[in-house]
N, C-alpha and C positions, 0 to 999 in steps of 0.2 A: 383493609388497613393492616388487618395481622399478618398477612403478607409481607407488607412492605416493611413495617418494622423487622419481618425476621432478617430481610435484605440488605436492611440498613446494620442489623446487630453483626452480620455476616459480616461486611464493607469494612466496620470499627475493628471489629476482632482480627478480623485478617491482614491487614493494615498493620496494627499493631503484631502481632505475635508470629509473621512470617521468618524464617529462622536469617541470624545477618547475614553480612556477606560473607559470600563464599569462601574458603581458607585459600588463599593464594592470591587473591582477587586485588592486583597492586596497580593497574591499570584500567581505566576508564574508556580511553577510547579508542581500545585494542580489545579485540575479544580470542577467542580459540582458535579458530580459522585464518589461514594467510590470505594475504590480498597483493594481488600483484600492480607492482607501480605504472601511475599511468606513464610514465615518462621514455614508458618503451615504447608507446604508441603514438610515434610521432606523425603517423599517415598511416590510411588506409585505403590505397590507389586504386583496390577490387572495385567497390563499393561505389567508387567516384563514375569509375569506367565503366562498370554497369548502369550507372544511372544517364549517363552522359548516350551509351547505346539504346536506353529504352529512349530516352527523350528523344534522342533524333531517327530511331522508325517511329515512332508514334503519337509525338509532340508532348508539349509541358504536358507535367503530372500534379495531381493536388498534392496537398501538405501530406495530408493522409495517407499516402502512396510515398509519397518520401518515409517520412515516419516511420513506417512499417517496413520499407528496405532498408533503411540505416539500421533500425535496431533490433528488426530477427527477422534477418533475411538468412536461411539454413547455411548460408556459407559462411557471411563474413560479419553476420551482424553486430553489436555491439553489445547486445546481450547475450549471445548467443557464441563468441569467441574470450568474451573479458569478465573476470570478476574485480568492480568498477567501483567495490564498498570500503567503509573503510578509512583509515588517516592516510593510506596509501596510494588510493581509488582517486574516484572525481567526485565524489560526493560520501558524508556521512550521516547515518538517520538515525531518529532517536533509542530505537533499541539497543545503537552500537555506544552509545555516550552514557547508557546510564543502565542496570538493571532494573530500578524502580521502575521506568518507564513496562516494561512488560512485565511486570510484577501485578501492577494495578489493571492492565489490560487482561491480566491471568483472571483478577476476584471479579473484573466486572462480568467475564465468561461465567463463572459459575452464579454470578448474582442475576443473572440471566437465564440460566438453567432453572435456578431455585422457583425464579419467581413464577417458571411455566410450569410447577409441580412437578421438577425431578423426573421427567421422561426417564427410562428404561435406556433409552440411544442419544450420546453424546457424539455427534461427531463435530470437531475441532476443523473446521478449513480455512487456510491460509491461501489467499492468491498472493503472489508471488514474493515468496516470503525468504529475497536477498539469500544471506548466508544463514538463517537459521535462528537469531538470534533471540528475536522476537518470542518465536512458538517454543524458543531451549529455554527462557524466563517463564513462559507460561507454564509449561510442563515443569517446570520443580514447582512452581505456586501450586497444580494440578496433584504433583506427590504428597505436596505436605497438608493439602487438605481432603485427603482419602480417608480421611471419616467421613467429611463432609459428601465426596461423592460415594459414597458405598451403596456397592449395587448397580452403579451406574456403566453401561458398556461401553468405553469411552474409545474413540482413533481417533488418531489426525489423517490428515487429509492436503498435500499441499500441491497448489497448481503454480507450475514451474515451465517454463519454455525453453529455458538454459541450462545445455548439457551440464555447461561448468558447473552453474548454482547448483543446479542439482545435488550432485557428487558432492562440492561441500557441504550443504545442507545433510547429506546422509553422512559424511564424517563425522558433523559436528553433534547429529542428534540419534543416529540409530547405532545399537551397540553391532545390530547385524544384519545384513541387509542384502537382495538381489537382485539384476536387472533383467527386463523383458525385454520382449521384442521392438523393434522398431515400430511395427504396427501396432503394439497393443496399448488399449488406453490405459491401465496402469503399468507403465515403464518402469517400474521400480518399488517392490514392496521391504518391508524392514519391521523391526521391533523397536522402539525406543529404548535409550539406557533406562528408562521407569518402568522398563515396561510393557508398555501399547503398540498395539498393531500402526505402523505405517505406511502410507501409500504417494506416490507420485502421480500426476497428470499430469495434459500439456493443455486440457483447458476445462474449466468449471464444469460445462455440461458434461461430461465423463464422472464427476464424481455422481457415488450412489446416495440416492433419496435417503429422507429420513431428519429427523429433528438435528440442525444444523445450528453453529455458532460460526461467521463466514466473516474472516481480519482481512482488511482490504489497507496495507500501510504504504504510503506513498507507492500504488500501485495503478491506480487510476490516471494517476497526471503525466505515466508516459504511452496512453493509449494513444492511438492517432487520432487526430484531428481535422476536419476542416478547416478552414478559414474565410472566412465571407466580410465583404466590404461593402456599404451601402454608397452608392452614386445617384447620379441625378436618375439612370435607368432604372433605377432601383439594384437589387444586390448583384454582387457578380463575385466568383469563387477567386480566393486567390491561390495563385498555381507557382509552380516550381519550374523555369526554365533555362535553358545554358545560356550565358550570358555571350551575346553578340561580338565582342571584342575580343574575349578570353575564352576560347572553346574549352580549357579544363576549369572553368569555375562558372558554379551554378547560383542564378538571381530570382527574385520572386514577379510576375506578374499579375496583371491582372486581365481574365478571362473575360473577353471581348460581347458572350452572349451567356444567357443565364445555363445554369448547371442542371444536372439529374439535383443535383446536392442543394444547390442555391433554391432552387423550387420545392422542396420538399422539407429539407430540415429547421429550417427557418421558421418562428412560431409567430403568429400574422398581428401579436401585439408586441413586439418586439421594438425599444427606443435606441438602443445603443447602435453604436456607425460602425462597429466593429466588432465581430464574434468569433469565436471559437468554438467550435460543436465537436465532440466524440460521439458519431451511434453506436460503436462499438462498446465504448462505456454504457451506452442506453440500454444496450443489448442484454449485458451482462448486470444491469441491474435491472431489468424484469424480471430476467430468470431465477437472480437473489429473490425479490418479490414473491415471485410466483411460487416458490420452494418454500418460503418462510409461510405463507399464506397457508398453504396446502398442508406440511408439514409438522408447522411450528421451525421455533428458531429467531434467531437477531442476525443481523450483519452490521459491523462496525467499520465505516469507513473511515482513516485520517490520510489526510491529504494538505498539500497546499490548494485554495479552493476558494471559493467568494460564493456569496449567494444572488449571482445572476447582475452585479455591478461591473468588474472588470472587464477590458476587452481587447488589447494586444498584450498576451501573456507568455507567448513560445518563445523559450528560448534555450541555450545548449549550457553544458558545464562539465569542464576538466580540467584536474588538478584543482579539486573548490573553487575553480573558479568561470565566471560567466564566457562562454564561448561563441563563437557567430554558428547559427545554426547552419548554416551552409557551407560552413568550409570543411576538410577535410572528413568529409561526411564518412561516416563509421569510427571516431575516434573520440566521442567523447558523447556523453549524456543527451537527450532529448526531453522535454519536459512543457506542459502546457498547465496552468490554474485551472482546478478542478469547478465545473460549474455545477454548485450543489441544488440550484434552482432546475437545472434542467434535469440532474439525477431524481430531484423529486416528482417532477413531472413526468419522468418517464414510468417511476415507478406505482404512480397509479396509487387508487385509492385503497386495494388490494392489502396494506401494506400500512404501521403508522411512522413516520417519518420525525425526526427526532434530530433538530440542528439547522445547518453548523453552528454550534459553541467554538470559540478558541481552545488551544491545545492548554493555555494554561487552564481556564476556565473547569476543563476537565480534568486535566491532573488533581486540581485544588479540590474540589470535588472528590472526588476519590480519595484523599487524605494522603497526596504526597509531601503535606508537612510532617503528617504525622509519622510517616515511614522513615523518612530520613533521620528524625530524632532518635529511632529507634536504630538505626543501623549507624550513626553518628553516638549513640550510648557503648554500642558493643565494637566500636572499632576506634585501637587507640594509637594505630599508627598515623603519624602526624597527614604522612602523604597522602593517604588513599583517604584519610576525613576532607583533606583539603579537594579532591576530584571531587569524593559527593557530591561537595557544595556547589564544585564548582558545576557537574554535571545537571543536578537539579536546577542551577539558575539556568545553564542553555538550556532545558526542557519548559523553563514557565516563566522567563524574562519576557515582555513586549516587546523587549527594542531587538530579539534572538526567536528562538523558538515557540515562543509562547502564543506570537498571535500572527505567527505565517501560519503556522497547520489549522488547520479545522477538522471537529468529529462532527460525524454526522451517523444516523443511525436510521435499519428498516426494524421493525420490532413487529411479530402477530399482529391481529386485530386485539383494540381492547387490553393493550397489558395494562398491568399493575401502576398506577402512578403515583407519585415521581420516578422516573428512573434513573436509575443511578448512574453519574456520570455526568450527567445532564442537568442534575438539582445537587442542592449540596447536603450531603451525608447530615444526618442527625449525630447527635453526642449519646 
């Protein structure tokens, strides 16, 4: 219990008494970093024409093999050629609308730390953490409570597939920084402007062991996917092939006899007519699991996501707006609802499992009422009071951001309860 209350005394205080905003800070849904418009990426004919050639030596390909050539394929991918974030991008995420949002994801990191008894080794890992902005709100929350972590050896850690990201990501948060080798698994080490040692990866397992805090923020819903459709034969995979009339445009069918995939990933008490599975995501939360278990450590996943209800979720998005996933493949976002049923199932009993809560649910929680008042006290320019407001209601509206995202969380065996985020903060 005296635990938790110290968690909860940390949560109020920090909340309250994080210093305002930033001096300059006149925009909301613009941050440090540039972003280039999608409007230049009107096609991406590589892309098309590769997939148009593997298809016909080799016939339809699953979603999941689409997925993963349109969006980092080493040539022309679309994570991997574009920085996509952004008012300027195809898509904007919560870190980029509002500071508080990573502000509060900062104190839940250390309320996380505390509540494991202040380990010795802080490492901070972020999968795929966009232009930085996320882990640059965390790291000042990180500065300003360096009483709170004292003592503690703290680095980040962030896994990154995209050259571009990358480089902005190191503009935006290391004062100085170097790159490796093509081979080497960290490509890229640096100092933070606080600070802390930083390092780049191109995939989780690469990062080093040790007591972890693991941000997974709209990162999961663009892993690949299968897709499976129930029939009178029972399931058959749905696949990716050129379409019969227009050999430069590709159509979805369906796979005449059961899969490697349809036979295996498929869970044998399964009601829904229509699924979307990532084992890839399954993959990569064991491995969270299994590091947290052994370790120590939390992982915090937010995502758009369901708990094993939804069931035709893929779909594309450029310029904010919804896109045919098949057209002009490599030009615009890929995205699937995160299935947090299946994340928990994958992640075993190793592990305690914590959600999905709605995004507001957690915000409110965390006390982002009570942060705003406080950054709405010390800020008296009319315009940038008016973004807070307006910011915090996209973060924790219903009918906006509030109850598309979901958290979901892996925590030790046995932590401390309630945890925070997840139950609502004491006074």
């Amino acid at each position: 219990m005296w635990t938790f209350l110290k968690i909860i005394r940390l949560n109020r205080a920090t909340v309250r008494s994080l210093n305002p905003l930033p001096r300059g800070w006149t925009v909301v849904l613009r941050r440090s970093c540039s972003s280039a418009s999608s409007e230049s990426r009107v096609t991406n004919p590589s892309i098309l024409r590769h997939l148009t050639s593997k298809i016909t030596a080799t016939g339809a390909i699953t979603v999941a093999e689409y997925m993963r050539e349109v969006l980092t394929n080493p040539v022309s991918g679309y994570y991997v050629k574009n920085d996509m974030l952004g008012a300027d991008g195809d898509f904007i995420t919560s870190p980029e609308i509002s500071q508080i949002f990573g502000e509060l994801v900062g104190i839940w990191c250390v309320s996380e730390w505390v509540a494991s008894g202040k380990p010795k080794v802080l490492q901070l890992v972020e999968l795929g953490p966009g232009r930085g902005s996320l882990i640059g709100d965390i790291l000042r929350v990180f500065h300003q409570l360096q009483s709170v972590l004292h003592g503690a050896e703290v680095s980040v850690h962030l896994v990154e597939v995209s050259p571009k990201l990358s480089q902005l990501q190191a503009q935006c948060l290391a004062g100085e920084y170097t790159c490796g080798g093509e081979d080497e698994l960290v490509y890229r080490t640096g100092t933070t402007h606080t600070g802390l040692p930083i390092y780049w990866y191109r995939s989780v397992k690469d990062v080093p062991r040790g007591f972890s805090i693991f941000l997974a923020h709209e990162f999961f819903d663009a892993l690949p996917i299968h897709k499976f459709q129930r029939t009178e034969k029972g399931w058959r995979e749905v696949m990716v092939d050129i379409h019969p009339e227009e050999p430069d445009k590709l159509r979805f069918v369906l796979f005449p006899t059961p899969t490697l995939a349809s036979t295996t990933l498929i869970h044998e008490d399964e009601k829904r007519q229509h699924l979307e599975i990532s084992p890839e995501g399954g993959v990569i939360v064991q491995k969270l699991a299994s590091q947290i278990a052994e370790d120590g450590g939390a992982a915090l996943i937010a995502d758009y996501g369901h708990d094993g209800t939804k069931m035709d979720t893929f779909r594309g998005f450029r310029g904010h707006k919804l896109h045919d996933v098949l057209e002009a493949p490599g030009t615009a976002d890929l995205t699937a609802d995160v299935d947090f049923s299946y994340l928990r199932r994958m992640a075993g009993d190793a592990v305690v499992c914590m959600g999905p809560i709605t995004q507001r649910a957690f915000l409110k929680n965390m006390g982002i009422d009570a942060r705003l008042q406080v950054l709405l006290r010390s800020c008296h320019d009319a315009t940038t009071r008016a973004q807070l407001i307006h910011g915090c209601d996209m973060l924790t509206s219903p009918e906006k951001m509030g109850s598309r995202f979901q958290f979901f969380s892996l925590l030790a065996p046995s932590p401390p309860l309630p945890v925070a985020g997840f139950s609502e903060l004491g006074l």
